[in-house]
N, C-alpha and C positions, 0 to 999 in steps of 0.2 A: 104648125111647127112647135110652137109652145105646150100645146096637148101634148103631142109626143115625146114631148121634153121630160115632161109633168109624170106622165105614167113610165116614163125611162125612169126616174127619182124614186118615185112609188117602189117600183120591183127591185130597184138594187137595196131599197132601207127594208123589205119583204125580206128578199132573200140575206140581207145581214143578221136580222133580227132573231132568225128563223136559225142561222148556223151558229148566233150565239147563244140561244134556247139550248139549242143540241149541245153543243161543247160544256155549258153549265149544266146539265141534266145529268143526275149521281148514277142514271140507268144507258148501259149503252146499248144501242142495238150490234147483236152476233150475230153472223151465220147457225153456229151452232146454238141452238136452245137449249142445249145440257148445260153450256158455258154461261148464257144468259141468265137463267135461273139461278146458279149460282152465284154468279155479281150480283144478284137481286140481293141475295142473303147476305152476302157481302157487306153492303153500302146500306142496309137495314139495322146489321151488327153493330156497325160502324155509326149511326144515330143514336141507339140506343147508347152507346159506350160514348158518346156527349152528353145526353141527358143525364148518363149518371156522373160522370164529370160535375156536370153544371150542380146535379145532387150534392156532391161531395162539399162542394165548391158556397154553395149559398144555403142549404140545408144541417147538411151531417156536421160539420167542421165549424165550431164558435171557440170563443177565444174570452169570453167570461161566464162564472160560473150559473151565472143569473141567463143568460142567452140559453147556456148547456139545456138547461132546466125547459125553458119555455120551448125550444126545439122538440124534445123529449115527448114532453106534451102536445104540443101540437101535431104531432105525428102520427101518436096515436090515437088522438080522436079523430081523423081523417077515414079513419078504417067505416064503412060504412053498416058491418054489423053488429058496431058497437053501442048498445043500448043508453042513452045516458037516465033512463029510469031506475034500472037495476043496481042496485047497492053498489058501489067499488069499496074495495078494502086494498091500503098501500101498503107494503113491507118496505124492509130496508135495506137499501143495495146491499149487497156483499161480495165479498172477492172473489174472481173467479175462478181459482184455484183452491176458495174452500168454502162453502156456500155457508157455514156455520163461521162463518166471521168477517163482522164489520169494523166500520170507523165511525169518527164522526165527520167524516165525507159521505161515505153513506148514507149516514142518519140524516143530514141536512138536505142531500139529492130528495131522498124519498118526503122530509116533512115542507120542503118546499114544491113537491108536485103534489102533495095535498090541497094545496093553496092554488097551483096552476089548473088541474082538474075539478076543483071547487066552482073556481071564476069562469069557468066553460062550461058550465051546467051539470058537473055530473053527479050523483047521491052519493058523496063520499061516507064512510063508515069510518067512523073512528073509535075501535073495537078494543082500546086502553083503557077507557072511562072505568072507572070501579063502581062496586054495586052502592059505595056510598062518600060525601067528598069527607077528606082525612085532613086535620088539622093541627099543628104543632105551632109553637113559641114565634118558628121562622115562615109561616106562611100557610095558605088552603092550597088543597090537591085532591085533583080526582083523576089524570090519567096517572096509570102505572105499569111497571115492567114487571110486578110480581103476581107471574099466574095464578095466586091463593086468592087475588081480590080481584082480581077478571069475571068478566060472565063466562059459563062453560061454552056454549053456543053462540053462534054467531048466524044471521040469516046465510039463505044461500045467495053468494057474492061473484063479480068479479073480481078474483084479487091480482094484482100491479105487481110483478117482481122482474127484481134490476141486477147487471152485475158487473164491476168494473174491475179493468187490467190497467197497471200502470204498465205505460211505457216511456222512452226515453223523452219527454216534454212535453206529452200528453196522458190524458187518460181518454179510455176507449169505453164507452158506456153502453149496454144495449137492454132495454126494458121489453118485456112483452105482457099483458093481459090475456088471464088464466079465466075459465071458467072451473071453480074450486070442486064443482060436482065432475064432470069428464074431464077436465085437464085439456080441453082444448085452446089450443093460444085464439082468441078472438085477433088481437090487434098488437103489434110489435113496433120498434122505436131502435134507432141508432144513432149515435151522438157521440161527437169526439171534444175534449175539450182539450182544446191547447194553450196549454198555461206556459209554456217555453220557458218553463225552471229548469236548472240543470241539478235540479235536485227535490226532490215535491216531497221533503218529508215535512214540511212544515204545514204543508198540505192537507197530510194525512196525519197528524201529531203522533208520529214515529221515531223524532229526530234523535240519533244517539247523541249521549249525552259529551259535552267536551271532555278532551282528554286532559288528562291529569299529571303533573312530574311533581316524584317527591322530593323534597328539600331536605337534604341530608348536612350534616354541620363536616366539614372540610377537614382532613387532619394532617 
């Protein structure tokens, strides 16, 4: 009697198990396999658009500018036919509404991925050096911004370009690495930073300047 007891216990925690499997399972069984195949795709759609969620969520989207940066980086060296032998050369973000103009948001993005793709192995190039260092009353200097004292050439490189859109409390940043000879993108990067200013000109040292009332003598 207790055997049969035993194995009555067994098949009902069987067949529970068994109908909670099924009811939890993201695939259902159809009659129609036109209709199943398509839930398939479905509830596949539907993972992916979690993972990118959870991307969005713990990857794309930092909230200081120092995070923004090392996200950036880490992204794209992930890419697996990214050489880190081969030269990189880093430009400077620019806006993506005019690729001929930066800030010093820009400038800072790009010379602190200098420093993040440095510490991760890769042959940074830093193709500013002058052909000799320049010395005045207030200091020595050998990088420069005036193409007359640059080398003309440069190895063949990967070079880094970046380009940011302000929006309403964020900025949207998206970098890809160029091979300089074919122009093919190797490895690309996306990165939101939210600074939750209701206003980022301080940001970007844009801010108009205070307004002014003139003080006239009374008559």
């Amino acid at each position: 009697m207790f055997k049969i007891f035993t194995k009555s216990c067994l098949l009902v925690t069987a067949v529970s198990l068994f109908s909670g499997c099924t009811a939890n399972s993201p695939f259902v069984s159809y009659k129609d396999s036109s209709v199943e195949k398509e839930d398939k795709k479905v509830q596949i759609t539907k993972q992916h658009i979690q993972v990118a969620n959870d991307r969005q969520k713990n990857v794309t989207t930092q909230y200081t500018i120092e995070d923004t940066i090392n996200s950036l980086a880490t992204q794209m060296m992930q890419n697996q036919k990214m050489s880190t032998s081969k030269p990189l050369l880093i430009t400077s973000f620019v806006s993506l509404s005019n690729f001929k103009k930066t800030t010093e948001f820009g400038r800072i993005v790009s010379e602190s991925l200098i420093n993040e793709m440095s510490n991760r192995g890769f042959n940074i190039i830093e193709y500013r050096g002058q052909m000799a260092v320049s010395i005045n009353e207030k200091g020595e200097y050998f990088i420069s911004r005036n193409p007359h004292k640059l080398k003309e050439k440069i190895p063949n490189t990967y070079v880094v370009v970046g380009t940011y859109s302000r929006q309403y409390g964020k900025v949207m940043l998206n970098a890809r690495v160029m091979d300089n000879i074919t122009g093919k993108i190797i490895s690309s990067a996306r990165a939101t930073y939210q600074h939750n200013k209701r206003n980022d000109c301080i940001l970007f040292k844009d801010c108009k300047p205070a307004r002014t009332i003139k003080i006239i003598e009374e008559k």
